[in-house]
N, C-alpha and C positions, 0 to 999 in steps of 0.2 A: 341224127336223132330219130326215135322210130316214131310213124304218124299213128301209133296208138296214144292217144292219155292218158298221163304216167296217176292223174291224181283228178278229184273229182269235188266242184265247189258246190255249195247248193246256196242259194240266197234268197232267205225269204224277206219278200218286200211287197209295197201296193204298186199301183201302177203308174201315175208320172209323178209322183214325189220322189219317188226313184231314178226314174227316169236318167236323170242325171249322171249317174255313177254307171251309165253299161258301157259306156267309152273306156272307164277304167278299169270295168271287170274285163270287156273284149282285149284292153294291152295286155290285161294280165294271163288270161290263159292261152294267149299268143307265146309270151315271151317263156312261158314255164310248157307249152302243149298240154296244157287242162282241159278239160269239161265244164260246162258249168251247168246248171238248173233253176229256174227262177221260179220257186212256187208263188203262185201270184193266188188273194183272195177272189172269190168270185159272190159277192155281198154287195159290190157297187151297184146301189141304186139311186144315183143323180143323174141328169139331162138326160140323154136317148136310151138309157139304160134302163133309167124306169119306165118310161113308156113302151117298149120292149114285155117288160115282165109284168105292168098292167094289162097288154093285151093277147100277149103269145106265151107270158108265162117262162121258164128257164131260169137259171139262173143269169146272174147280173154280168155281164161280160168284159165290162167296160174299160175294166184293169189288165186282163188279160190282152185285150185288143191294144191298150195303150202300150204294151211291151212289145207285143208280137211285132208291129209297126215299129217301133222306135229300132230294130233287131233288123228290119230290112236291109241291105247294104246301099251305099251312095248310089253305085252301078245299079241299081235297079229304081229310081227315079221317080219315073211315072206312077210306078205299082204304089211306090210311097208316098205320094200326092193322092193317088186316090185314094187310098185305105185310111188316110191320113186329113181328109176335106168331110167337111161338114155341110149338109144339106142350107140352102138360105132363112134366115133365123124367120121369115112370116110365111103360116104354114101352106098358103096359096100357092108361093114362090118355091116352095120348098116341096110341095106334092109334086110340081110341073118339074123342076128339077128330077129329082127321083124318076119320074117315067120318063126325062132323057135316058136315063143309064137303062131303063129298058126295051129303049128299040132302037139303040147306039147313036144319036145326037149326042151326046154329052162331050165337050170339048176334053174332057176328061180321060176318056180313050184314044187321045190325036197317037201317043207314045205305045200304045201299049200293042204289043201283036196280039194279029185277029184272034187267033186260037184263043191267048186267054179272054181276052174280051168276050168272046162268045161263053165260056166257061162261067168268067162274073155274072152275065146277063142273064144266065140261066137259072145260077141261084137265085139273083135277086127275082127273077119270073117267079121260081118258086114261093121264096117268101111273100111277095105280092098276092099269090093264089091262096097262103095262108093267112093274110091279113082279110083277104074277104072272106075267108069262110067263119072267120070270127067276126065280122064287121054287123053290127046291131045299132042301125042312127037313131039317136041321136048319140048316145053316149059310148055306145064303146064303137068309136073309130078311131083309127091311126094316127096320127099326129106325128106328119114328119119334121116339124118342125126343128132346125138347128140338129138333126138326127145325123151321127157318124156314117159315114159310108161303112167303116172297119165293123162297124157293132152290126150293123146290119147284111152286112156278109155273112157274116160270124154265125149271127141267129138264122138266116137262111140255110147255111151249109148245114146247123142242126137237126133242123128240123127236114130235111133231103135224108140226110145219113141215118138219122136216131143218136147221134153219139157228136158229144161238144169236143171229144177228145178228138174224132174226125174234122170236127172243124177248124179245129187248130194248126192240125195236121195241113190242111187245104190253104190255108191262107198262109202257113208257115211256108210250103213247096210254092206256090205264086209270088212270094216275096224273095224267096231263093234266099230264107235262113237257115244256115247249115246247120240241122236242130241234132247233127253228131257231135258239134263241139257247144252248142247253144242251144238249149232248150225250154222252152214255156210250158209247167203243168199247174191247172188246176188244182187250189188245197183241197176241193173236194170235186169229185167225178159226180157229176152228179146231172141231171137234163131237170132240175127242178130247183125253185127258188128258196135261198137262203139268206135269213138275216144275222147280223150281230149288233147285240143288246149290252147299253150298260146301266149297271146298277150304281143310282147316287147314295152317300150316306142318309140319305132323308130315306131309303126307300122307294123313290123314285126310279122306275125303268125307262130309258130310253131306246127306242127300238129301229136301228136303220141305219146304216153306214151313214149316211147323209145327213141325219141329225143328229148323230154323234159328232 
């Protein structure tokens, strides 16, 4: 059979309501050598995602990150526990947590080789150095609280490269998701925040993935 893909799936879906079904899309373009492509929305503004875009702005990642991760393979473990953990839900425990991952305490890196470790740490350095230069106390500070590690990678590597496509890109090659046969794109390319609004019969708008 030739290792090119004879045929090309696209699936558009959100991100762990889905979830579910990549086990069964991954059999299937096994068993036939397909493609596949998940356009995923990027409007997620619930838990770490909105405080992301309250303070760094971007769009919503949240969905994105929950694929990309879920795409990880078994054999790469560690990488999917971290991308995959969630900061401790009180934001004391949760800031102290966070600056483990950036001067390598974090029992979190026990699996994972130096090199990438050093790679995570760099970006999250980064986005650190971006959260203070926006940090204005009382009110606009960070709140790591119950914050994904994957979302804030994600917003890190953005704001390093200029480009969310690059950072997908980056967390996609650290997870070692073959994004020749699997791939995660953004429905819109975009480094700036987007909402979707529904209209009730009353006239009524509601505005925000999360309260819809």
């Amino acid at each position: 059979m030739s290792s090119t893909p004879l045929r090309k799936i696209v699936v558009f879906s959100g991100g762990s309501a889905a979830n579910s079904l990549v086990d069964v899309f991954n059999d299937l373009i096994e068993k036939n050598n397909w493609s596949l492509s998940y356009i995923i929305p990027i409007s997620d503004n619930g838990g770490s995602s909105s405080e992301i875009s309250r303070v760094l702005g971007g769009p919503g990642i949240g969905d994105v990150r929950s694929r990309l991760v879920r795409l990880i393979p078994p054999s790469n473990a560690a990488i999917y526990n971290f991308f995959n953990h969630r900061l401790a839900p009180t934001p004391t425990e949760a800031s102290a947590e966070f600056f483990s991952l950036l001067d390598l305490t974090s029992p979190l890196y026990e699996s994972i080789p130096t090199a990438q470790a050093l790679l995570i740490r760099s970006i999250l350095s980064h986005l650190q150095l971006e959260i203070l230069k926006r940090t204005r106390p009382p009110s606009s500070t960070f709140n790591f609280q119950a914050a994904s590690i994957g979302n804030l990678f994600l917003t890190g590597a953005r704001l390093f490269s200029g480009s969310f496509e690059t950072a997908i890109y980056l967390l996609a090659t650290i997870g070692k998701v073959d994004e020749s046969r699997t791939a995660v794109l953004p429905s819109i390319v975009s480094n700036f925040t987007h909402h979707i609004s529904a209209g009730l019969e009353d006239g009524t708008v509601i505005t925000g993935q999360n309260a819809i």
